[in-house]
Legacy VTK file of the C-alpha trace (Angstrom):
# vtk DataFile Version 3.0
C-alpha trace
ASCII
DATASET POLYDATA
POINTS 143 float
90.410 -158.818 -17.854
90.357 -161.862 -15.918
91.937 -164.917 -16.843
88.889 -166.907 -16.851
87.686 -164.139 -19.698
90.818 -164.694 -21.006
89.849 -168.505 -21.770
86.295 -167.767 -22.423
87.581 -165.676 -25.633
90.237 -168.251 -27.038
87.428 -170.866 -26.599
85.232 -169.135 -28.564
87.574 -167.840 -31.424
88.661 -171.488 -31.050
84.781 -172.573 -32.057
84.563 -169.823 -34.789
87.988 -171.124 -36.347
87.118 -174.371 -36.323
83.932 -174.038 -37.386
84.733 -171.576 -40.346
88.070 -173.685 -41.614
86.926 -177.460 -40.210
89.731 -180.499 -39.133
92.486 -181.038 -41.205
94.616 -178.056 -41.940
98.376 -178.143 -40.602
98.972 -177.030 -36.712
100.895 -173.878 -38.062
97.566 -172.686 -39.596
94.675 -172.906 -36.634
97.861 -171.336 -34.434
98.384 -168.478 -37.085
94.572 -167.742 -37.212
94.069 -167.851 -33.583
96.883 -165.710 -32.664
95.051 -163.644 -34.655
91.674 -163.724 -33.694
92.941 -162.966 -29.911
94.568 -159.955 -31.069
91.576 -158.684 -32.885
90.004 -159.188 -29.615
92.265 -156.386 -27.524
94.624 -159.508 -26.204
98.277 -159.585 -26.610
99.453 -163.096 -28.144
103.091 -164.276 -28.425
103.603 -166.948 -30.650
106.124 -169.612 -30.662
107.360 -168.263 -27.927
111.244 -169.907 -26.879
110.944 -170.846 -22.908
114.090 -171.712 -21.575
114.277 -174.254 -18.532
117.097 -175.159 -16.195
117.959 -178.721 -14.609
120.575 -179.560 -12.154
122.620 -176.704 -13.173
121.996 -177.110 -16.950
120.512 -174.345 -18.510
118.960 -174.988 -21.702
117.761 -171.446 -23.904
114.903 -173.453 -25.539
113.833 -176.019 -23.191
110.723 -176.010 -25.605
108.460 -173.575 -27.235
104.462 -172.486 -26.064
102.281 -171.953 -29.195
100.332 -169.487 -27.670
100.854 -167.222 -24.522
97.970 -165.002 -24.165
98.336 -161.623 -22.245
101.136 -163.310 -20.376
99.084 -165.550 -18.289
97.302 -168.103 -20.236
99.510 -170.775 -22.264
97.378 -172.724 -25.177
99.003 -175.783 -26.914
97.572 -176.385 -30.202
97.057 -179.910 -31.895
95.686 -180.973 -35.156
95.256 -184.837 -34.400
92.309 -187.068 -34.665
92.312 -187.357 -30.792
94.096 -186.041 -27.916
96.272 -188.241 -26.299
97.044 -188.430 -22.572
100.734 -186.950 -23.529
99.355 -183.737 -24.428
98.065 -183.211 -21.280
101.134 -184.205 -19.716
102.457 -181.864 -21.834
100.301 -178.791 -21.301
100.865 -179.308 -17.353
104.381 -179.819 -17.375
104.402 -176.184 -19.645
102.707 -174.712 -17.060
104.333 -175.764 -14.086
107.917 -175.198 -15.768
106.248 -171.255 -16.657
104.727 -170.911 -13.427
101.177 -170.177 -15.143
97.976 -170.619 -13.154
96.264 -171.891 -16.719
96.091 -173.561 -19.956
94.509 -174.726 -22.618
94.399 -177.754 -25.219
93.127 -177.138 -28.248
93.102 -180.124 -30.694
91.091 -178.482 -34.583
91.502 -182.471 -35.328
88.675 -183.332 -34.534
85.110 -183.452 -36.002
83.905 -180.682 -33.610
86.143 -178.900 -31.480
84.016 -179.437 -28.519
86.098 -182.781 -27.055
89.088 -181.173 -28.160
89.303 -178.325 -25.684
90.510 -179.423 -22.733
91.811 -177.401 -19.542
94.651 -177.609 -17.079
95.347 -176.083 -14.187
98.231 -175.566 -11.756
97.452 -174.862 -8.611
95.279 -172.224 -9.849
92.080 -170.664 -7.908
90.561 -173.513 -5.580
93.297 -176.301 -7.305
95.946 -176.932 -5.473
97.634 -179.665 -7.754
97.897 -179.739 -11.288
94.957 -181.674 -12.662
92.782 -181.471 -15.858
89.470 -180.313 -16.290
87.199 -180.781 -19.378
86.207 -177.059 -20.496
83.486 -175.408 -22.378
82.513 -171.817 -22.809
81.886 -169.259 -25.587
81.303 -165.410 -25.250
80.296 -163.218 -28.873
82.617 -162.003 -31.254
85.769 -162.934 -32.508
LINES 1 144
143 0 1 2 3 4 5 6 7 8 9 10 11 12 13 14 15 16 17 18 19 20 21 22 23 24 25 26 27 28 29 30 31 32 33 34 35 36 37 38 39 40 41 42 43 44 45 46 47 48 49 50 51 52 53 54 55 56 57 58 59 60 61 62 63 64 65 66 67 68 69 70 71 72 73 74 75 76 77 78 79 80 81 82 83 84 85 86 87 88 89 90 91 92 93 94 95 96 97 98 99 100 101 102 103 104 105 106 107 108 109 110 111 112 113 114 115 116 117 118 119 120 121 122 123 124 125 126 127 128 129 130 131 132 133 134 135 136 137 138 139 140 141 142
């Protein structure tokens, strides 16, 4: 599977958990349900996952942690705000550069619809040769 149907399937168990549970609940829950979700759907999910990072000789064994990695390719940050802020991005691309992942995803269950809260970012993935952002949207059947 290709990591483009990767994303297509955590976008729409995304929809479908948002949808089924609405905005509100705690982080920890959407990121419990959509872990999963993805595994009902074939994919392998780590959760919480400890990345260390290194720095001038400092090596730090949890530099942070990624909510989701999906089949070991595709890194999705979870949020439960009432709007994404530009630090998440800067988040989400700094996790990815720092991993060395071609792509990820923002998923905010904040909002009133999860449509503006899926976002993409990309690093130096495909045709991209930077990291940049790119708004995303796009559901396949079944979750």
């Amino acid at each position: 599977m290709g990591i483009e149907d990767i994303a297509r399937v955590a976008v729409d168990c995304g929809f479908r958990i948002h949808k089924g549970l609405g905005p509100g609940l705690l982080e920890s829950v959407y990121e419990a349900v959509l872990e999963q979700s993805l595994v009902r759907r074939g994919l392998t999910v780590e959760r919480q996952r400890a990345i260390p990072i290194s720095f001038d000789g400092i090596a730090v064994d949890e530099g942070f942690r990624a909510d989701l990695l999906v089949e070991g390719r595709l890194l999705i940050e979870l949020k439960s705000v009432e709007r994404i802020a530009p630090v998440h991005m800067k988040q989400l691309i700094t996790y990815l550069r720092l991993m060395d992942l071609p792509l990820g995803l923002l998923m905010n269950f904040g909002g009133a619809t999860l449509r503006e809260g899926v976002k993409r970012a990309v690093n130096g993935y495909g045709d991209h040769r930077s990291s940049r952002a790119v708004s995303s949207a796009g559901a396949v059947q079944g979750c």
